[in-house]
C-alpha positions in Angstrom: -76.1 -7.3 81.5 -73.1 -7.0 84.2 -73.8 -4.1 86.2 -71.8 -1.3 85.1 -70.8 2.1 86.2 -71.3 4.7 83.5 -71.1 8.4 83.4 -74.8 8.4 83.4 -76.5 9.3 86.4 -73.9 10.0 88.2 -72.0 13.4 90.0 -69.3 13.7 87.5 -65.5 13.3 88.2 -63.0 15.6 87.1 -62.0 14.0 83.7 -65.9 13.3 82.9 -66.6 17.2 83.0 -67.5 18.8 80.0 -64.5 21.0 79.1 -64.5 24.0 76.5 -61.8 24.2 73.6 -58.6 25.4 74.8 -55.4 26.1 73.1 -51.2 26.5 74.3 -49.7 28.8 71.7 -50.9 28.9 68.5 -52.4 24.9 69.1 -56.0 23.9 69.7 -56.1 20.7 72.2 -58.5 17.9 70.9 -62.0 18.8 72.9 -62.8 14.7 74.1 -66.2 14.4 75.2 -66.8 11.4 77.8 -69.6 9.3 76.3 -69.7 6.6 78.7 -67.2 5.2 81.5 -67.4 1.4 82.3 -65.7 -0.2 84.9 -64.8 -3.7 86.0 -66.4 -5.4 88.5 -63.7 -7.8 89.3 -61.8 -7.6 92.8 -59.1 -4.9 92.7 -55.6 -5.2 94.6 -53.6 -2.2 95.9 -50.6 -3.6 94.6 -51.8 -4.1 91.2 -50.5 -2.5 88.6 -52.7 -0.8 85.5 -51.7 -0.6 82.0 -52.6 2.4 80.3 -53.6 3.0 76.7 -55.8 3.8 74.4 -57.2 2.8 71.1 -59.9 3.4 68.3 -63.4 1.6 68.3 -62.7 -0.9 65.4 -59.3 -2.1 67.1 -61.3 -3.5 70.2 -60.2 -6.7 69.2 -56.5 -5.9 70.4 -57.5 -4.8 73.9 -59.0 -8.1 74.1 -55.6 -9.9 72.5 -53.9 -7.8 75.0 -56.1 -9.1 77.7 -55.1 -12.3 77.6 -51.5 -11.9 78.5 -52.1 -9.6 81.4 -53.6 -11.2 84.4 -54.1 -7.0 85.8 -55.9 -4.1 85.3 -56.1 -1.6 82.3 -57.3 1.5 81.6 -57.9 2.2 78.4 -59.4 5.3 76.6 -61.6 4.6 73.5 -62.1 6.2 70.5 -64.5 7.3 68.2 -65.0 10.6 66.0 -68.2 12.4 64.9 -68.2 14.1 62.1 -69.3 17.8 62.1 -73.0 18.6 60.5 -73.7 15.0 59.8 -77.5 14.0 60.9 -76.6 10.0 61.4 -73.9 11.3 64.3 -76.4 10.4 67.1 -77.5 7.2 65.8 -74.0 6.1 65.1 -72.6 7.1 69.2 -76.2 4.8 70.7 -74.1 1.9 68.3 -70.7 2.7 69.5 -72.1 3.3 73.3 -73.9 -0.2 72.6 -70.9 -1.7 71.3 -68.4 -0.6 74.2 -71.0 -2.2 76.6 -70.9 -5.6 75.4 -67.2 -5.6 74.5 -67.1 -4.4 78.5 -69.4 -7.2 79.5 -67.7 -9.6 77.5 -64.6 -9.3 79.1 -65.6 -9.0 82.5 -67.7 -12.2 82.3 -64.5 -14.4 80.7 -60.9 -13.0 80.9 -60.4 -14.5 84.6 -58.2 -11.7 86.4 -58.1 -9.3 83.5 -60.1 -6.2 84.7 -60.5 -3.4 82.3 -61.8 0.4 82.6 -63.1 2.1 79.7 -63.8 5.4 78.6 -65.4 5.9 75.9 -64.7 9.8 74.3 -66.0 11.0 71.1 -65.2 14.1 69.0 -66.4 16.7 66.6 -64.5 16.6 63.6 -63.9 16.9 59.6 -64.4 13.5 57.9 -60.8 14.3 55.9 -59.5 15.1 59.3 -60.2 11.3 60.7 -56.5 10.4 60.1 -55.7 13.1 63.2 -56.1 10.7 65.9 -55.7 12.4 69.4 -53.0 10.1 70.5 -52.1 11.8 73.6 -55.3 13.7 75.1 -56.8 10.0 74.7 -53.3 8.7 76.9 -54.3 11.2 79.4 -58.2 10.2 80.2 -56.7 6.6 80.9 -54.2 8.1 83.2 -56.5 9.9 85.2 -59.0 7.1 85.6 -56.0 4.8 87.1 -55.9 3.6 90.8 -52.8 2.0 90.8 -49.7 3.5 92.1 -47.5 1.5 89.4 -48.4 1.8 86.3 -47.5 0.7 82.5 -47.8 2.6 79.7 -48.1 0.6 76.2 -50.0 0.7 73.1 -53.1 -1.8 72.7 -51.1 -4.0 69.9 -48.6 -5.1 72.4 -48.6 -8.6 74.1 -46.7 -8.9 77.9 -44.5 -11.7 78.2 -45.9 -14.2 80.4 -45.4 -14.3 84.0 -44.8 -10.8 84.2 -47.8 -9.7 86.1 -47.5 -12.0 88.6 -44.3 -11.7 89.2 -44.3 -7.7 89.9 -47.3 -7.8 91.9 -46.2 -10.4 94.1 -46.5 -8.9 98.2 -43.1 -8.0 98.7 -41.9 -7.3 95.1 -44.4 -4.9 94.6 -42.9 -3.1 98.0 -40.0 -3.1 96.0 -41.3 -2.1 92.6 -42.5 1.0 94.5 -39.7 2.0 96.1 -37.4 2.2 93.2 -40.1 3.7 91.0 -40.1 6.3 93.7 -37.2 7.4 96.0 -35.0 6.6 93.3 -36.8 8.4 90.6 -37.0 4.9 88.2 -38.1 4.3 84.7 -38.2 0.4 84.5 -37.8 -0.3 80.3 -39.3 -3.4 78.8 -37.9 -4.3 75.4 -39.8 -3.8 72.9 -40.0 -6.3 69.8 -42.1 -7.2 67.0 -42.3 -9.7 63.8 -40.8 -8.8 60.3 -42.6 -6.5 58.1 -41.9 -9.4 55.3 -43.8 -12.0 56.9 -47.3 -12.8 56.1 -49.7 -11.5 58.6 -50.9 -14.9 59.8 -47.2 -16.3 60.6 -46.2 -12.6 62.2 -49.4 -13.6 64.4 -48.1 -17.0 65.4 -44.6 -15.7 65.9 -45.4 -13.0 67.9 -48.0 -15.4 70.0 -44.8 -17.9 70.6 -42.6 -14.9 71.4 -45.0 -13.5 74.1 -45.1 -17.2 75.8 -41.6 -18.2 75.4 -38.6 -18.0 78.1 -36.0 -15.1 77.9 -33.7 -17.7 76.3 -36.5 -19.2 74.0 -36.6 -15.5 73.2 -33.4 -15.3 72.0 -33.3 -18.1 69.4 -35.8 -16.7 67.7 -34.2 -13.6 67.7 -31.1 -15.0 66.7 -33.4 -17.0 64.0 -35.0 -13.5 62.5 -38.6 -14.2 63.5 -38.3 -11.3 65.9 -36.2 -8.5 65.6 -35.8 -5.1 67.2 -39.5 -2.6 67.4 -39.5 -0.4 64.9 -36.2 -0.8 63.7 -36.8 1.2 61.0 -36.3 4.4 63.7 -33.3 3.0 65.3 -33.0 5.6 67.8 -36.6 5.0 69.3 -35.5 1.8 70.7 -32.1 1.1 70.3 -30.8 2.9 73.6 -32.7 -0.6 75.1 -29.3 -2.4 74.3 -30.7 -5.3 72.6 -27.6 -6.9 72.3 -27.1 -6.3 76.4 -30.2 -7.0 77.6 -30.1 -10.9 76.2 -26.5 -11.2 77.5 -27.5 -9.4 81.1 -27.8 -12.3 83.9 -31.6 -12.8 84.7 -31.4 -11.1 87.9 -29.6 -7.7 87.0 -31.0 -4.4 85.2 -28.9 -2.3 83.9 -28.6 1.4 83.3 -30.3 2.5 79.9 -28.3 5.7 78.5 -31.2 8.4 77.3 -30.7 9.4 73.6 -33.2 12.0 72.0 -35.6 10.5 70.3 -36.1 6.9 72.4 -39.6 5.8 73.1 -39.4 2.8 75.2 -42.9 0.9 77.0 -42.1 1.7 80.5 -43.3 0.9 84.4 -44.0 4.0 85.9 -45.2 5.8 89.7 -48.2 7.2 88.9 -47.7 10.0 91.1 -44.9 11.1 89.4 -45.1 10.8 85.4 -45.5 13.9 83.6 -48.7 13.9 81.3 -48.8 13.4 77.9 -48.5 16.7 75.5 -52.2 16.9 73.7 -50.7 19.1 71.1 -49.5 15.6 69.4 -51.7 13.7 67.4 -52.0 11.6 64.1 -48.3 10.5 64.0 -45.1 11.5 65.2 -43.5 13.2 68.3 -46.3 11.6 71.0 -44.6 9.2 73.2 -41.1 10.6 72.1 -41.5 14.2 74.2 -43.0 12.4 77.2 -39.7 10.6 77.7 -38.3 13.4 76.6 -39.9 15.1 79.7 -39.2 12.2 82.3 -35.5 12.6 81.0 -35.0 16.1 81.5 -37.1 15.3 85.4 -34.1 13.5 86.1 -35.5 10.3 85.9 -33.1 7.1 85.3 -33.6 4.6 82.7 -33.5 1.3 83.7 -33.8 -2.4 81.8 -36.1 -5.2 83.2 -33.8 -8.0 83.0 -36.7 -10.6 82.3 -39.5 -8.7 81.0 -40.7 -7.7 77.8 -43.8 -6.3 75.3 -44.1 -8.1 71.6 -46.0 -6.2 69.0 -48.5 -8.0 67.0 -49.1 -7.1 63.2 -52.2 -5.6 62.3 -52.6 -4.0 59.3 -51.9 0.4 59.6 -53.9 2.9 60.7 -55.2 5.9 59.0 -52.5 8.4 60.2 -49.5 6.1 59.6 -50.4 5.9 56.1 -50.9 9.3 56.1 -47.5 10.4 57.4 -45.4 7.4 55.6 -47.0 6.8 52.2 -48.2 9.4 49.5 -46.5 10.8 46.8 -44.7 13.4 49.1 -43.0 10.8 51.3 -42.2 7.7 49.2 -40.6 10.0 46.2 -38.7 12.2 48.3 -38.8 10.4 51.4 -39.5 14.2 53.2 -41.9 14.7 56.0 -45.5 15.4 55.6 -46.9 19.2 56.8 -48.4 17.4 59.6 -44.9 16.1 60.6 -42.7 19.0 60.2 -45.7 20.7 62.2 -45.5 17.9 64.8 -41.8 18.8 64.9 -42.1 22.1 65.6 -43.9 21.7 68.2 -41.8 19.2 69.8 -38.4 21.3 69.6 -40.5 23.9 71.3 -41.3 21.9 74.2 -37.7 20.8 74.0 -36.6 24.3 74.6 -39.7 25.0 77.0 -38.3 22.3 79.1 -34.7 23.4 79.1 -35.5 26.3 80.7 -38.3 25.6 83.0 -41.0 27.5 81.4 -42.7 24.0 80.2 -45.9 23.9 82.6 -45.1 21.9 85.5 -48.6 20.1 84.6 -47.9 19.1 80.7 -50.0 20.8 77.9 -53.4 18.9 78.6 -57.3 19.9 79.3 -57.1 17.8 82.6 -54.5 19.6 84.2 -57.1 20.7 87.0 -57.5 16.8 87.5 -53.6 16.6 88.8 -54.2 16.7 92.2 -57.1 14.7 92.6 -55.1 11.8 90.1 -51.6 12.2 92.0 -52.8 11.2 95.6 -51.0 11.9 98.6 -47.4 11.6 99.0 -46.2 7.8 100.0 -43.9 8.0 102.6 -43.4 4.6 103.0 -39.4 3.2 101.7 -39.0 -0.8 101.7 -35.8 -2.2 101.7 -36.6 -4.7 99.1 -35.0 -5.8 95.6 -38.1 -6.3 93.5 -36.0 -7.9 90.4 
């Protein structure tokens, strides 16, 4: 075995405290208990950036998918739910602890510059409540474990287009990177795109694989072709302020400005030191990444396009609480939101109002807010003159 840092042994760090149930309003956070923390071995670079997400134990597969096309670090929060007065619990978390170790080991031993942090954080819960995955608080626990000032948030089923890593982290574009995410209060979009829903799952695979590897005009035949099309077209508005149509005309060298709409959900580069939290008052579907760029929008952040960078999704087959919030009776007949979504949207149009009027805590709706400080760093004073595109 590699050796590993773990959350055994040693003086615990903020997020690997043990935390008691808390609740905003009427809304009880998820209560994640760190089970172990691995880290990579692999050199680290101040420049680097981290990407930050999260996933459940049986989609460890993706992180490693993920892996190779991103030549950087990631911080990635794992999964995995107990379920409440069942004696095989602490048999089952020694396999998952187990299984996290290897996956770590694995990938530290044979993904070349891909260097991964894990937490692994388990939970106390109902089995018919499995669905209710703690999107957000699980977001959180790989923020807080990041080093990087840059950093990119995206879900574990997205591939980077190649080159991008590299090309960001570059000496003197990485300067640049940093002052734009910062003094000029930047959120730098990459597209997002994935395969048809109609396509078998093996072609949507190879598609998707070709897309993540191909040029920004390769890109576009196959767009132009329909073996890639828009993310999530389905919710137009969670995407479509990206300019699709834009962005492939835009000259190689120039972002443009990306007009905020309620609702949009790009994959973004961020400044660590800035982005608001995640809300842990989401989970299972719906509403999650929507109100944090709701929050950066209403920060007076600016939207940007990266003229020559983007994510492509690769099919998988769903997960529990997609299934539960788009299929059933009550959805396909009627096509009406669940009680778990109408919940999730009352929640979210109180944060939009919370947020209008400043009474939204300055430190997001999260059990780590005492962690803020310690995460956030100093202030960088340091402002290159430097065009990082």
């Amino acid at each position: 075995m590699l050796p590993v840092a773990t959350s055994k042994g040693e003086k615990p760090t903020c997020a690997d405290d043990t935390r008691p149930g808390t609740t905003y309003g009427k809304v009880r956070l998820p209560n994640l208990k760190v089970e172990s923390v691995l880290r990579s071995q692999q050199p680290r670079d101040k420049n680097d950036i981290t990407i930050i997400t999260q996933c459940s134990l049986d989609r460890l597969y993706m992180l490693e998918e993920q892996c190779n096309t991103w030549q950087g670090l990631t911080s990635v929060a794992v999964y995995y739910p107990l379920y409440i007065f069942q004696s095989t619990n602490a048999d089952r978390l020694r396999e998952a602890i187990t299984t996290v170790e290897n996956f770590h080991e694995q990938i530290d031993r044979s993904h070349g510059k891909c260097r991964m942090d894990i937490v692994l954080l388990s939970e106390v819960i109902k089995p018919h409540d499995e669905w209710s995955y703690p999107y957000n608080a699980l977001r959180n626990h790989a923020l807080v474990r990041s080093e990087t000032d840059v950093l990119l948030l995206l879900d574990a089923d997205f591939l980077v287009s190649e080159g991008v890593h590299e090309a960001l982290t570059a000496t003197d574009k990485a300067a640049a990177l940093m002052e734009d995410l910062t003094a000029n209060k930047k959120i730098i979009v990459l597209p997002a795109f994935e395969t048809p829903r109609t396509l078998s799952e093996e072609t949507g695979k190879s598609y998707a694989l070709q897309a993540q590897a191909s040029t920004k005009a390769e890109l576009k035949s196959m767009f132009d072709e329909g073996k890639i099309i828009q993310f999530a077209d389905f919710y137009p508005v969670g995407h479509g302020s990206s300019n699709y149509k834009k962005w492939f005309s835009s000259e190689g060298t120039e972002p443009y400005p990306i007009t905020y709409k309620t609702g949009y959900e790009p994959y973004v580069l961020v400044n660590r030191r800035t982005v608001p939290w995640y809300d842990e008052r989401f989970r299972g579907y719906g509403w999650d990444k929507v109100m944090q760029i709701y929050h950066m929008d209403a920060a007076a952040f600016h939207f940007v396009s990266h003229p020559n960078a983007w994510v492509m999704h690769r099919p998988h087959p769903n997960s529990a609480g997609y299934n539960r919030s788009f299929t059933g009776e009550a959805y396909s007949t009627n096509h009406k939101p669940t009680d778990h979504m109408m919940k999730m949207e009352k929640i979210a149009h109180g944060m939009m109002d919370e947020l209008k009027v400043g009474t939204y805590p300055d430190v997001g709706v999260t059990q780590l807010a005492a962690c803020r400080e310690k995460w956030s760093g100093g202030k960088d004073t340091s402002k290159p003159k430097l065009v990082w595109w």
